[in-house]
Steps between C-alpha positions, in 0.01 A plus 500: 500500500284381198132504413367252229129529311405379164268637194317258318578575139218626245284701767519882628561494827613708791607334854587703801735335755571535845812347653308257647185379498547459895543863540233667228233664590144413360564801240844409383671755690766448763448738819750690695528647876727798543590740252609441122892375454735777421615478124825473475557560144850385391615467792384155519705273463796693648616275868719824584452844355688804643627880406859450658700208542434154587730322760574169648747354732409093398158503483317209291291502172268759366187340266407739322664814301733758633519891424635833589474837334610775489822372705742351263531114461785459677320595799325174459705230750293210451688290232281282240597155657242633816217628295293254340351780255600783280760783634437792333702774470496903382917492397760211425637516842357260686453124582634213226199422283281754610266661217555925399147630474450839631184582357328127685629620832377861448161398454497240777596740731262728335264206569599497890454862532124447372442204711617681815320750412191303487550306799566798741168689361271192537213625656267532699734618770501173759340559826431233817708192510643579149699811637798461657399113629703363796655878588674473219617161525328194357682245642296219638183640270272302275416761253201499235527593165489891495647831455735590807669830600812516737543954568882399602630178475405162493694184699431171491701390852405260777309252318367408143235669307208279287367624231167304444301511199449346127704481236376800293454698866753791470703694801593822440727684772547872530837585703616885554804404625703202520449101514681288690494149563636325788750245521303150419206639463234342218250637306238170507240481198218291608146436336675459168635888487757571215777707552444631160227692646684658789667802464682716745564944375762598725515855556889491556718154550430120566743260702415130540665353743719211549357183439126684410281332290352782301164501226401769306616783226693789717469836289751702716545856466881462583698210589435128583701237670486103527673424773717198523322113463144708451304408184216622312228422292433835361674845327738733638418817287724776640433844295785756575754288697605131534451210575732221742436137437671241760190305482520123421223504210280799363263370264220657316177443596294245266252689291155361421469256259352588175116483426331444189230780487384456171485247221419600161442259160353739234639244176607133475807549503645762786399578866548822727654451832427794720772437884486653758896517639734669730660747325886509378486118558606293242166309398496164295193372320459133345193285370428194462267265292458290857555509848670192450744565285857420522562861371404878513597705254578859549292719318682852649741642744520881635516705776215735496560859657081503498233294593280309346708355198363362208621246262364362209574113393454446143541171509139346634299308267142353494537209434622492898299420751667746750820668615631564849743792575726537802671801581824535776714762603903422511660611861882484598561170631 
């Protein structure tokens, strides 16, 4: 997940990027069908977030961090050598190795309160095929990118449900009542659809079901569970109760990579790096004096809670005849 441009040295200049030329539009900009993605603040790079405990009985690895507030840590059951992340923690009483910070996990789940919020009063209220599609269950469905309303609950049973669209294309789906997701079942992205633009408000609980192949961020009201051998590429944000993992992987979704929006050289000697990044992702930024090179050298490291983020490098000089930057974002393995 890296973009690379370069600035020649000695000029003022100012580039704008898309993520690929393949995919800009003749005025720089990158279109989207369906609504805008819910921001998820903080609550980002969380795999598993939840407001009671968090159980397993052998499931396999979480990618991603792992929280729970206000229940105490030693409601947390997942032990460190299963979560390829961060624990965190409000008290001392949980998991070996997990990380006490109370005030993190109160404004994450501050964070997933907001984002709920926003995702259950998306409007305009969704009429036709975009309320209550299939009955109620969108099993066997190849849905567009949209806003969708469920007034009870919403299965996926029977058959598999497509979700067709482009990578920036975002799914938002509004559930009154519960979710639940049939043994087997998979949710298929086609057309190059990211399941970082999916996301599923739950009005009370989610179940996946055994074996399930799941996409999305699932911003429950109450309780979700992973039933045994599912997986999912995706969040399970669970406000006021918890959440069960028997899954055999939950992994974060990948963000976007970064994107150089702006490119500034106002002396000989320093540049201004304006990047566009995911949020509460660690971001690393290096240059180089050629593409070629054997070596990049970092110039900065951070994990913006904002975007854009700008960095200044001091150390370009005139007497080169450009630089090139790259910029990547660090995931758990």
């Amino acid at each position: 997940m890296q973009t690379t441009k370069s600035n020649p040295a000695g000029q003022r200049t100012k580039l704008n990027l898309a993520l690929t030329a393949s995919i800009m539009a003749a005025s720089g900009t990158l279109f989207a069908a369906g609504p805008a993605p819910v921001n998820l603040g903080s609550t980002a790079h969380f795999t598993i977030l939840a407001g009671a405990a968090i159980t397993t009985t052998g499931g396999g690895m979480v990618h991603g961090d792992v929280g729970a507030s206000p229940i105490a840590g030693s409601a947390i059951h997942l032990p460190q050598s299963q979560v390829n992340g961060i624990i965190y923690e409000v008290d001392a009483s949980g998991p070996a190795g997990a990380v006490i910070d109370p005030v993190r996990l109160t404004a994450a789940k501050g964070d997933l309160t907001t984002a709920y919020n926003d995702a259950a009063g998306r409007s305009p209220a969704p009429s036709g095929p975009f309320l209550n599609p299939g009955s109620g269950n969108i099993g066997g469905l190849n849905l567009i990118p949209g806003l969708y309303k469920f007034t009870g609950t919403a299965a996926i049973t029977g058959s598999d449900v497509t979700l067709t669209g482009g990578p920036e294309d975002v799914w938002i789906f509004q559930i009154a009542a519960d979710l639940q997701v049939a043994t087997s079942i998979h949710v298929i992205l086609a057309g190059g659809a990211q399941a970082r633009n999916i996301f599923w408000q739950v009005g009370t609980s989610a179940v996946i079901g055994t074996f399930a192949v799941f996409k999305g961020t699932i911003l429950a009201s109450q309780a979700i569970t992973m039933g045994t051998s599912s997986t999912t590429d995706g969040r399970l944000l669970a406000s006021s109760a918890g959440v069960t993992f028997d899954g055999t992987v939950g992994t974060l979704p990948t963000p976007a990579a970064p994107v150089f929006s702006g490119i500034f050289q106002t002396n000989a000697h320093s540049a201004t790096l304006v990047i566009n990044s995911t949020p509460y992702f660690p971001v690393t930024l290096q240059s180089s004096r050629s593409l070629s090179a054997p070596n990049w050298t970092t110039i900065a490291t951070n994990t913006p809670v904002a975007s854009p983020w700008m960095v200044t490098d001091t150390n370009t000089m005139l007497t080169r005849p450009q630089n090139f930057y790259r910029a990547f974002i660090t995931m758990p393995n």
